[in-house]
C-alpha positions as CSV (number, residue, x, y, z in Angstrom):
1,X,-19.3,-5.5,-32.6
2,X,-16.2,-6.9,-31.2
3,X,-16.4,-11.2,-30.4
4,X,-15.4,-11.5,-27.0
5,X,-14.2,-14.6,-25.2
6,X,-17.3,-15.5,-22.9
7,X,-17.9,-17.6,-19.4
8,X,-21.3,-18.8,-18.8
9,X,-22.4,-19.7,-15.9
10,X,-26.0,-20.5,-15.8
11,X,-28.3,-22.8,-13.5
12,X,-30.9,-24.2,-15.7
13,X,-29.4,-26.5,-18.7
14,X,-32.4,-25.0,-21.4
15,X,-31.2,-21.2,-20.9
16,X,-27.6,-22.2,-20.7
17,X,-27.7,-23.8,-24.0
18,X,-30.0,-20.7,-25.7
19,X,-28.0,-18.2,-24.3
20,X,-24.6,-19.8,-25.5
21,X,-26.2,-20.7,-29.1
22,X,-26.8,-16.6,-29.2
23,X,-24.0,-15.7,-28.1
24,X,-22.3,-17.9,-30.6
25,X,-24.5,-16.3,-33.1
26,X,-22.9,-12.8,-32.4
27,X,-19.9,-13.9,-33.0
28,X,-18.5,-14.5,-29.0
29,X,-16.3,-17.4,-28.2
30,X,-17.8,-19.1,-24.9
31,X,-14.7,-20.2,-23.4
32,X,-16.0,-22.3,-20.7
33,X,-19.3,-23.2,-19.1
34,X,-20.3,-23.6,-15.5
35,X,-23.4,-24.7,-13.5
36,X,-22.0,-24.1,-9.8
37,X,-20.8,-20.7,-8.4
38,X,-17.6,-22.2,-6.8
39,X,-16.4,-23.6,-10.3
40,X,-17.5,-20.3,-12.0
41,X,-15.4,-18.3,-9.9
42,X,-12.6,-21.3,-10.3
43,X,-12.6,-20.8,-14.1
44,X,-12.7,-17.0,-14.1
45,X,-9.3,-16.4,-12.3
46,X,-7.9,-19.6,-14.7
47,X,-8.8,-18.4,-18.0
48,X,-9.9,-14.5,-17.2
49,X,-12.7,-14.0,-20.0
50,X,-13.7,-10.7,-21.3
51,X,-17.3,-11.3,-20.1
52,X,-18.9,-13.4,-17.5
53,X,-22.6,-14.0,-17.7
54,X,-23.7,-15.6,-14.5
55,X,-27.2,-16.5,-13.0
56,X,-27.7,-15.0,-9.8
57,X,-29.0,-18.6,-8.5
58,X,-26.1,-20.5,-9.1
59,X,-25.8,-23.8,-6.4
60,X,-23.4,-23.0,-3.2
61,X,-23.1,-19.7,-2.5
62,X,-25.2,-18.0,-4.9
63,X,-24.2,-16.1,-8.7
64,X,-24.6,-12.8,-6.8
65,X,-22.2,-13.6,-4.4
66,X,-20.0,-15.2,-6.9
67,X,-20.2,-12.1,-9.3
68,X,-19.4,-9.8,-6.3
69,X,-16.0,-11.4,-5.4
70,X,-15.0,-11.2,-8.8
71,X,-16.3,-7.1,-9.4
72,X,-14.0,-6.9,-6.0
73,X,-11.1,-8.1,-7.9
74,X,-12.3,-6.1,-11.2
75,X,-11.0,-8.8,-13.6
76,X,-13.9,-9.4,-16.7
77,X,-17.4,-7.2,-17.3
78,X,-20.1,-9.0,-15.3
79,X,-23.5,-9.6,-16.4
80,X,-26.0,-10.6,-14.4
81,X,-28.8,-12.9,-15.3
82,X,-31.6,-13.3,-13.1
83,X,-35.3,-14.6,-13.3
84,X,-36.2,-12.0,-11.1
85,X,-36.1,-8.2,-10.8
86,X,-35.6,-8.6,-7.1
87,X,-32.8,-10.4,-7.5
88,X,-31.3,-7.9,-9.8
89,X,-32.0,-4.9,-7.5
90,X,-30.6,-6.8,-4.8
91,X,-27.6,-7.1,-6.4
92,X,-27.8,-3.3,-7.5
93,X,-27.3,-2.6,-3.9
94,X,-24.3,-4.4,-3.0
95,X,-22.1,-3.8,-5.8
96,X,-22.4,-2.2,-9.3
97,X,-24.7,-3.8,-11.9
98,X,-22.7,-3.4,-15.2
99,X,-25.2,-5.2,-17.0
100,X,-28.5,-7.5,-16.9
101,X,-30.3,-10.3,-18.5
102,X,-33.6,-11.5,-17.7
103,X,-35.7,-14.2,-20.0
104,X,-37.3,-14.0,-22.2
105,X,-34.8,-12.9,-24.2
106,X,-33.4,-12.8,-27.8
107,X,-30.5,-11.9,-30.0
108,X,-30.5,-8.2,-29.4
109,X,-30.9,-8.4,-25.2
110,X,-28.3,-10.3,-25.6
111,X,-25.8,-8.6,-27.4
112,X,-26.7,-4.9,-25.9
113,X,-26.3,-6.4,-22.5
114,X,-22.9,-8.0,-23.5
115,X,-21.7,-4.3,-24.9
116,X,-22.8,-2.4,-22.1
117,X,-21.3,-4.4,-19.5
118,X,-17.8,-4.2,-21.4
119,X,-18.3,-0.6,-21.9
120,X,-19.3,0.1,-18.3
121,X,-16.1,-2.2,-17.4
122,X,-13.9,-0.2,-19.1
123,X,-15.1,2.9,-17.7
124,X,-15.2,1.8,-14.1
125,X,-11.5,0.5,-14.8
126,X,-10.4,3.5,-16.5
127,X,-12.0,5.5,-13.5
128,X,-10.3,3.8,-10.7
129,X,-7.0,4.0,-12.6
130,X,-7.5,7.9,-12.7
131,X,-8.4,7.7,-9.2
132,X,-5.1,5.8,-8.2
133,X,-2.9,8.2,-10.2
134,X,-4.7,11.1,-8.5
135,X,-3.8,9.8,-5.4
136,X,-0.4,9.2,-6.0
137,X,0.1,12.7,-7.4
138,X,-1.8,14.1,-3.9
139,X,0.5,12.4,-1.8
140,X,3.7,13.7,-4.1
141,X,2.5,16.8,-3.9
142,X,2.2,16.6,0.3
143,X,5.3,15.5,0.6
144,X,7.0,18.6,-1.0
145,X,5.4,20.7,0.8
146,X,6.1,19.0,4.2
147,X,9.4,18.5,3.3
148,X,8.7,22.5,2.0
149,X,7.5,23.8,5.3
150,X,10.7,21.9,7.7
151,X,13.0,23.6,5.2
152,X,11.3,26.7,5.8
153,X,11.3,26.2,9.7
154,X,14.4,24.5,10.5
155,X,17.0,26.3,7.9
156,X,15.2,29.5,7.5
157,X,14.5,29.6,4.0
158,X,11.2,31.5,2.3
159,X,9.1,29.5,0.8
160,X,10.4,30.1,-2.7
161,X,13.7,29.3,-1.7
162,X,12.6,25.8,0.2
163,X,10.3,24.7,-3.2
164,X,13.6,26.1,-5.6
165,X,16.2,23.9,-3.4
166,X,14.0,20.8,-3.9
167,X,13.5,21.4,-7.3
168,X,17.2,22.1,-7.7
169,X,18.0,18.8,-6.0
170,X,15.2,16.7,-7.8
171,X,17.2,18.0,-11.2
172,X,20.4,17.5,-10.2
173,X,19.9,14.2,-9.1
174,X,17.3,13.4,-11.6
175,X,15.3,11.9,-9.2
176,X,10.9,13.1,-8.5
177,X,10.7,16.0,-6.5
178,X,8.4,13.2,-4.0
179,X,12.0,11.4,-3.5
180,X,13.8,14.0,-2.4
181,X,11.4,15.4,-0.3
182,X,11.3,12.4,1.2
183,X,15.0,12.2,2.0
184,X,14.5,15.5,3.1
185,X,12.3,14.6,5.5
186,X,14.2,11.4,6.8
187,X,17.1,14.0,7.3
188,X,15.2,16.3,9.2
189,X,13.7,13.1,11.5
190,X,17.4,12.1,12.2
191,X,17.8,15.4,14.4
């Protein structure tokens, strides 16, 4: 198990002291502490821990609420701790629930909730990241064959000989195909 650097933001003083003495315990460096959602969220975006462990009943406006600004802005795992199931299943339907604590709890809760919220964090990351490339690569790939299909219709050319003239062009230049097609396209626009 890895020690990672840990904010905890908990309500009631008596869990927020046995929760930070386990972590401590497994090894985790809790970087900060907090009793109020507004100065939980204040320290997060300062010192960006790896995991934030935050009661869903924090004062002003609510750990939920709290924890779903920051899954928004996918900085640190989140766990949520919560004396309630409701509140936990509440939570589960606004945003994602990476990971959950509920007293009573001991060492072990602890440290498989604290794993599986930084493993579901990286995967959730590493899945967006996939996503945005895809996307990028979609809209490439629609601009060659726009800038494919004006070739086609305004100079005449086959289809093979509209991708081969891009291509050609992307080499020459060493530019992406995307920017010449897009140049292509901007040419086309001017007539």
């Amino acid at each position: 198990m890895y020690g990672y650097r840990v904010l905890l933001a908990i309500a009631e003083p008596s869990e927020r002291v046995h929760l930070r003495d386990i972590l401590m315990r497994l090894g985790h460096n809790v970087v900060a502490v907090a009793t109020e959602a507004r100065a939980a969220l204040r320290l997060a975006f300062e010192i960006h821990p790896d995991v934030f462990i935050i009661d869903a009943s924090l004062p002003d406006y609510g750990g939920a609420g709290a924890a779903q600004i920051l899954e928004d802005h996918r900085l640190m795992a989140v766990v949520i701790y919560s004396r309630s199931e409701t509140s936990i299943l509440e939570y589960a339907k606004k945003g994602w629930v990476l990971a959950y604590l509920q007293p009573p709890f001991d060492e072990n809760h602890v440290a498989v909730a604290v794993e599986v919220a930084v493993a579901n964090f990286q995967r959730l990351t590493a899945i967006e990241r996939e996503n945005i490339k895809l996307q990028k690569t979609l809209q490439e790939r629609r601009l060659v064959e726009q800038a494919r299909g004006l070739l086609e219709e305004k100079k005449g050319m086959t289809e093979r000989e509209a991708y081969g003239y891009i291509r050609h062009l992307s080499m020459n230049r060493r530019q992406p195909m995307a920017k010449v097609a897009k140049e292509i396209i901007a040419s086309f626009g001017k007539n």
